[in-house]
KEZA-160399 format. One record per residue: residue in three letters; x, y, z of N, C-alpha, C in turn; chain. Coordinates in steps of 0.05 Angstrom, whole numbers, plus 5000, padded with zeros to 4 digits. Atoms other than C-alpha are relative to their C-alpha. Layout:
BEGIN
{'ALA' {X Y Z} {X Y Z} {X Y Z} 'A'}
...
This chain:
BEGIN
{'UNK' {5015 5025 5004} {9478 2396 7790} {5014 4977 5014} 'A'}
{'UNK' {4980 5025 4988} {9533 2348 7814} {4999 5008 5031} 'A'}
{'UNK' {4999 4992 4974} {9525 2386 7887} {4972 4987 4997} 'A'}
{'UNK' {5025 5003 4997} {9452 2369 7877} {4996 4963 5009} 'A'}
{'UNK' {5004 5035 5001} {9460 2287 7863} {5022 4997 5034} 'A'}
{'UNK' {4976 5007 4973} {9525 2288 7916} {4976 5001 5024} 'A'}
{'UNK' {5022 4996 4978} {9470 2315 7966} {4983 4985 5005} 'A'}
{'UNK' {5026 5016 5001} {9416 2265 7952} {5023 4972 5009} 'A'}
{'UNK' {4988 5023 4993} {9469 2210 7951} {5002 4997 5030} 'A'}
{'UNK' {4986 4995 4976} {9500 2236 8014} {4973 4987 5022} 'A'}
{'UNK' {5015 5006 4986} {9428 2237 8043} {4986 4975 5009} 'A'}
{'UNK' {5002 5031 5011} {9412 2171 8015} {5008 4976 5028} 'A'}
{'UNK' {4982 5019 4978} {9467 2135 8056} {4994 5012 5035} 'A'}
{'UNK' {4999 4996 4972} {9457 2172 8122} {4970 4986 5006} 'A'}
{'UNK' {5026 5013 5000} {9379 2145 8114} {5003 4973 5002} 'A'}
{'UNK' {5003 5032 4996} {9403 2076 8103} {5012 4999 5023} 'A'}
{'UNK' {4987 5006 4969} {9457 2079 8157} {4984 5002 5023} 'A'}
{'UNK' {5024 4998 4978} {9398 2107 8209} {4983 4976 5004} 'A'}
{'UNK' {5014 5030 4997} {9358 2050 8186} {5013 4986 5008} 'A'}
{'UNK' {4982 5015 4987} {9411 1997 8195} {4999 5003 5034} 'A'}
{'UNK' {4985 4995 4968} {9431 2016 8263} {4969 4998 5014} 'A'}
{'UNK' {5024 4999 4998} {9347 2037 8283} {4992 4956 5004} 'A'}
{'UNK' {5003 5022 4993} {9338 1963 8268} {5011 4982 5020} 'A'}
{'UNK' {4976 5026 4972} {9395 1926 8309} {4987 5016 5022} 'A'}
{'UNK' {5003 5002 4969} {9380 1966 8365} {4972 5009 5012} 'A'}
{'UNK' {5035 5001 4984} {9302 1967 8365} {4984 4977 4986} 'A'}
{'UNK' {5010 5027 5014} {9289 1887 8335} {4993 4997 5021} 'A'}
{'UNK' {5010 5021 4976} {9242 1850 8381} {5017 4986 5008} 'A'}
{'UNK' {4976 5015 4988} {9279 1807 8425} {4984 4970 4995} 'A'}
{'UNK' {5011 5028 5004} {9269 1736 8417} {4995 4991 5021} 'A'}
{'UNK' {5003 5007 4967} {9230 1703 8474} {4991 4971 4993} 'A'}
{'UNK' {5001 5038 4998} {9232 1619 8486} {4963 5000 4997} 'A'}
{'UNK' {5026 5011 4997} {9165 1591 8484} {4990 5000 5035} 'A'}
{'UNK' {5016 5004 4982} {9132 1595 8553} {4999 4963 5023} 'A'}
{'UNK' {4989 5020 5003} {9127 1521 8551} {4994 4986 4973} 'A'}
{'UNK' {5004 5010 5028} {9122 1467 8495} {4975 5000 4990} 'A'}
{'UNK' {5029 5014 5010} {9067 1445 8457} {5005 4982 4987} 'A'}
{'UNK' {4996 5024 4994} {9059 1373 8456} {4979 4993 4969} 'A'}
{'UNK' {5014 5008 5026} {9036 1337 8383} {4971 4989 5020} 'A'}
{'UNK' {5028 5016 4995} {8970 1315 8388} {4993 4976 4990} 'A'}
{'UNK' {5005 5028 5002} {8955 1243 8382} {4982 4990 4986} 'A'}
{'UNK' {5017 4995 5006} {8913 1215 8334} {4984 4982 4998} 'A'}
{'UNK' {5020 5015 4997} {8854 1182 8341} {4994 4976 4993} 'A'}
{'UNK' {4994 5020 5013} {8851 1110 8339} {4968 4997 4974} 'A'}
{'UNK' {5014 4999 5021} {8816 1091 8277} {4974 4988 5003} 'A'}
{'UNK' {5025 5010 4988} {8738 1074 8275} {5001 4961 4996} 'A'}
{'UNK' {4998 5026 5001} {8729 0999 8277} {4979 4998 4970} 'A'}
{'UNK' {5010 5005 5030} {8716 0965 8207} {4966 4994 5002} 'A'}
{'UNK' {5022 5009 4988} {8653 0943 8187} {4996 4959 5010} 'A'}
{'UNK' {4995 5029 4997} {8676 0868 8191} {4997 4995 5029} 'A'}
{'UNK' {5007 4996 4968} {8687 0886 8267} {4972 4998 5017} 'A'}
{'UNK' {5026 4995 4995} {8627 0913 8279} {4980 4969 5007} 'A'}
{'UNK' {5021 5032 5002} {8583 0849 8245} {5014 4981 5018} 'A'}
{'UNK' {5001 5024 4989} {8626 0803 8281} {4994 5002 5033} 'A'}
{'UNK' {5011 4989 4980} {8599 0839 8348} {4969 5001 4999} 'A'}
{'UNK' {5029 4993 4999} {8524 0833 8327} {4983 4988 5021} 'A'}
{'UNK' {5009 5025 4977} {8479 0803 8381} {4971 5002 4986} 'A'}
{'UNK' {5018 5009 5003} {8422 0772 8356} {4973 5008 5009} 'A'}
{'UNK' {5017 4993 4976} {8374 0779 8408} {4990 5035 4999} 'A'}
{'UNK' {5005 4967 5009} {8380 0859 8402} {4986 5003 4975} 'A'}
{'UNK' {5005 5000 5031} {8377 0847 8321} {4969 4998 4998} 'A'}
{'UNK' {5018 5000 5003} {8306 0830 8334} {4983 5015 5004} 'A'}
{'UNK' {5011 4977 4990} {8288 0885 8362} {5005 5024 4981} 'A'}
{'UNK' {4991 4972 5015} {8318 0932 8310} {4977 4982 4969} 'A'}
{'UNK' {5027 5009 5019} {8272 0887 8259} {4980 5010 4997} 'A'}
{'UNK' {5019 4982 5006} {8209 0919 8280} {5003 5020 4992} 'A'}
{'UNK' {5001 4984 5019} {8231 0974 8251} {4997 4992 4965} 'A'}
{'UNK' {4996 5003 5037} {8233 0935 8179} {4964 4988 4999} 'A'}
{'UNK' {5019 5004 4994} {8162 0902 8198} {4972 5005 4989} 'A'}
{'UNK' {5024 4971 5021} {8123 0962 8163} {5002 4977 4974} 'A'}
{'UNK' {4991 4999 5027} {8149 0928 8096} {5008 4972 4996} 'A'}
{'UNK' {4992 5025 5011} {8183 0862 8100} {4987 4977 5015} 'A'}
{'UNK' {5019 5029 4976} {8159 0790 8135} {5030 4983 4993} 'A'}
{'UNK' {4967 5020 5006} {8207 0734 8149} {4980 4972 5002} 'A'}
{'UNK' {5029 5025 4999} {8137 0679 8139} {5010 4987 4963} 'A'}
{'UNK' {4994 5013 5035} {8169 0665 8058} {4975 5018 4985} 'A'}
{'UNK' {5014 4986 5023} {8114 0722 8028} {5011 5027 5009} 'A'}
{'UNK' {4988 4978 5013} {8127 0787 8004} {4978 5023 5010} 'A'}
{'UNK' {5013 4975 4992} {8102 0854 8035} {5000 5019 4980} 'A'}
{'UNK' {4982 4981 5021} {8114 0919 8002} {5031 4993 4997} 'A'}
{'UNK' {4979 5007 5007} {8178 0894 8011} {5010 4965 4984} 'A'}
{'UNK' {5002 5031 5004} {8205 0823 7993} {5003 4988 5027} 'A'}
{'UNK' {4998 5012 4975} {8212 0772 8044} {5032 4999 5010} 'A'}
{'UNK' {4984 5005 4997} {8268 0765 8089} {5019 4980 5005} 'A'}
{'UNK' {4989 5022 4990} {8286 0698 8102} {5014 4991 4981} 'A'}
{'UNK' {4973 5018 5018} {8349 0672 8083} {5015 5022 4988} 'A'}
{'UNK' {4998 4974 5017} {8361 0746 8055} {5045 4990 5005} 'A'}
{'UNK' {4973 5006 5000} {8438 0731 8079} {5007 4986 4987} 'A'}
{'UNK' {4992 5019 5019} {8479 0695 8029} {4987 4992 4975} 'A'}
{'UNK' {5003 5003 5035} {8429 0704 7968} {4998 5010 4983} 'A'}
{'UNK' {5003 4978 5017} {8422 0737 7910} {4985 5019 5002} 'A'}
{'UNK' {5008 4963 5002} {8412 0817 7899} {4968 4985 4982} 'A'}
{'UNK' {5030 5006 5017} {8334 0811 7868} {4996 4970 4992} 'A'}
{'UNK' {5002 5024 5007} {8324 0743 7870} {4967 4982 5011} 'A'}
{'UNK' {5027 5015 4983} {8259 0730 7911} {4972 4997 4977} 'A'}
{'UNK' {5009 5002 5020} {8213 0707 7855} {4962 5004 5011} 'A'}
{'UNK' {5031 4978 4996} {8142 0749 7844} {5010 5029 5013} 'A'}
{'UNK' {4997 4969 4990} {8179 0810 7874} {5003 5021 4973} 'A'}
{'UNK' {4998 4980 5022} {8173 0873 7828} {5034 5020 5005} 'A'}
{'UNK' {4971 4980 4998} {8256 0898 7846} {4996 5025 4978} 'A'}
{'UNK' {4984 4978 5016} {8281 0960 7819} {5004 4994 4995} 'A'}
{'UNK' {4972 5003 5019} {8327 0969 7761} {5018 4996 5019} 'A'}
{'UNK' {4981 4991 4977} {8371 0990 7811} {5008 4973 5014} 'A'}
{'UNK' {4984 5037 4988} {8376 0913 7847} {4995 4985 4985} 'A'}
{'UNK' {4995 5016 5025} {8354 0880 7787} {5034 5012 4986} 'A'}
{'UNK' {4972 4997 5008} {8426 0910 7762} {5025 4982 5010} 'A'}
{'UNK' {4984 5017 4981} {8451 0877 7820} {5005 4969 4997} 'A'}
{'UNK' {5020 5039 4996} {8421 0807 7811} {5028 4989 4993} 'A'}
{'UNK' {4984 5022 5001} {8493 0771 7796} {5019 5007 5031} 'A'}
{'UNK' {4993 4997 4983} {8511 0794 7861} {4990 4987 5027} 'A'}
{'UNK' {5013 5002 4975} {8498 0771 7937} {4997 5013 5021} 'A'}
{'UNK' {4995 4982 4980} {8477 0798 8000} {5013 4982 5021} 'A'}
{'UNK' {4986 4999 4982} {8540 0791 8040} {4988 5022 5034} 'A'}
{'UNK' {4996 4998 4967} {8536 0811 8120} {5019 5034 4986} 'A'}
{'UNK' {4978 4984 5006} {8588 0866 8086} {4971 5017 4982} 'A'}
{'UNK' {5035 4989 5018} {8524 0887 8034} {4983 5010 5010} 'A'}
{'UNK' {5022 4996 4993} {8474 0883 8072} {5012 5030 5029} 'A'}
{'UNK' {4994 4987 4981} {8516 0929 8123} {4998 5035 4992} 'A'}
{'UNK' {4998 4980 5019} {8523 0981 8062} {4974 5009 4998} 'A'}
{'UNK' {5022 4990 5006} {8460 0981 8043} {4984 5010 5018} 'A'}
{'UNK' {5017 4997 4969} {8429 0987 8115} {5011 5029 5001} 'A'}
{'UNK' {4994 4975 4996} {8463 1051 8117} {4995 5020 4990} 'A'}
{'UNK' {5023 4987 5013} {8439 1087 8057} {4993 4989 4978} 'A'}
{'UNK' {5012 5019 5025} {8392 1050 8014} {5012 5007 4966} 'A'}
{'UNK' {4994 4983 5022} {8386 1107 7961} {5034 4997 4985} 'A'}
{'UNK' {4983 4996 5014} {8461 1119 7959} {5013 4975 5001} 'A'}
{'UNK' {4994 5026 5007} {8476 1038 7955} {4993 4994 4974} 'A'}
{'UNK' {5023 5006 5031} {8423 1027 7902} {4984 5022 4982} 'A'}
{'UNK' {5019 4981 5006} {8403 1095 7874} {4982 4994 4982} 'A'}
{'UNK' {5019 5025 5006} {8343 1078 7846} {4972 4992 5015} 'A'}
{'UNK' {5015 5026 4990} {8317 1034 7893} {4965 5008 5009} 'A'}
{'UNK' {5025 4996 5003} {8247 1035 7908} {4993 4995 5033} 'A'}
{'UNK' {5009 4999 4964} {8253 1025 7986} {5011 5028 5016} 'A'}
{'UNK' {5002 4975 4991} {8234 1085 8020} {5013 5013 5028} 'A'}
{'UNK' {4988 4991 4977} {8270 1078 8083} {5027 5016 4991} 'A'}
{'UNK' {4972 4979 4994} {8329 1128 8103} {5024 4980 5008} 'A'}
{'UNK' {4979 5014 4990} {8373 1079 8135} {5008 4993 5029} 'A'}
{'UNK' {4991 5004 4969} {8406 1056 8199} {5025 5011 5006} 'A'}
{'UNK' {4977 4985 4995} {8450 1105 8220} {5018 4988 5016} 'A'}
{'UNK' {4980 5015 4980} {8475 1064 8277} {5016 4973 4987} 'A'}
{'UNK' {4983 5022 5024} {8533 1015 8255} {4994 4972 5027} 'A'}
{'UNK' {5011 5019 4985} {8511 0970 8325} {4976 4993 4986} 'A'}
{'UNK' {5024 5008 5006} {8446 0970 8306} {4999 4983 4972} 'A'}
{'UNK' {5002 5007 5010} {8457 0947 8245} {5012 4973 4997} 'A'}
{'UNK' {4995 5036 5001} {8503 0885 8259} {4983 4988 5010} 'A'}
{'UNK' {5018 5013 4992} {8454 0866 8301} {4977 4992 4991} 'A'}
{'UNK' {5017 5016 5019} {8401 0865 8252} {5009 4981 4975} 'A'}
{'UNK' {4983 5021 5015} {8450 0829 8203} {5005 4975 5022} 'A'}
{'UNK' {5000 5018 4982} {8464 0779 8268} {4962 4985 5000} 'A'}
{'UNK' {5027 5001 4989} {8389 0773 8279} {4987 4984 4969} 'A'}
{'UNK' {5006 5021 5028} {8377 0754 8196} {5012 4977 4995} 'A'}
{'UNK' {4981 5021 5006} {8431 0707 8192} {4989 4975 5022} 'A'}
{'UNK' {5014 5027 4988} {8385 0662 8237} {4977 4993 4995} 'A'}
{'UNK' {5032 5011 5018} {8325 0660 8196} {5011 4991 4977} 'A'}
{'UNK' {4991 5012 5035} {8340 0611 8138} {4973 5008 4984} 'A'}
């Protein structure tokens, strides 16, 4: 029995020693990189929306209006939408005879900031969920200073 374990031991060690040795002299060799690879740089950041509005051009803004046209007037009466005149700088649901949502009646101690109205132009729904105006939004962030540029000249 003790010839039996001696034997296994014995064999044991000559298995590891083969391994040992097997490895050192059949390890991949280490090879340099080819050449480097260079960090990647990262993208300057998108411009705010403060940027944006203070880039609006007017002139354009009127043109991105007909699209609101369907719905609002800038004459002081109320379409399906409310009117727009003066809409910059006054209160959230404030145009009196308009039927607002909860949703901007919630709003009403609030104003529409150039910063607001930039939010909301983007997605109504997820500004005001709620709201009761059916448009999608202005995906473009030009287009939309420009119609913020373009309101901010109708008192």
């Amino acid at each position: 029995m003790i010839r039996l374990i001696a034997a296994g031991a014995g064999a044991l060690l000559v298995y590891l020693g083969l391994n040992l040795v097997a490895s050192v002299l059949y390890a991949p060799p280490v090879v340099p990189l080819a050449y480097a690879i260079a960090p990647v740089a990262e993208p300057p950041p998108p411009p705010s929306a403060v940027q944006v509005l203070a880039q609006g051009d007017a002139a354009r803004g009127q043109d991105v209006f007909g699209r609101c046209q369907a719905c609002h007037r800038l004459n002081d009466t109320n379409g399906i939408g409310p009117h727009l005149d003066g809409v910059v700088g006054r209160a959230k649901a404030s145009v009196p005879g308009f039927a607002y949502s909860g949703a901007l009646r919630a709003m009403s101690g609030q104003s529409w900031t150039p910063e607001n109205l930039d939010a909301f132009l983007t997605n109504p729904r997820g500004y005001a969920p709620g709201t009761k105006m059916a448009f999608a939004g202005l995906p473009d962030a030009q287009d939309r200073a420009d119609l913020i540029a373009y309101l901010q000249t109708q008192p």
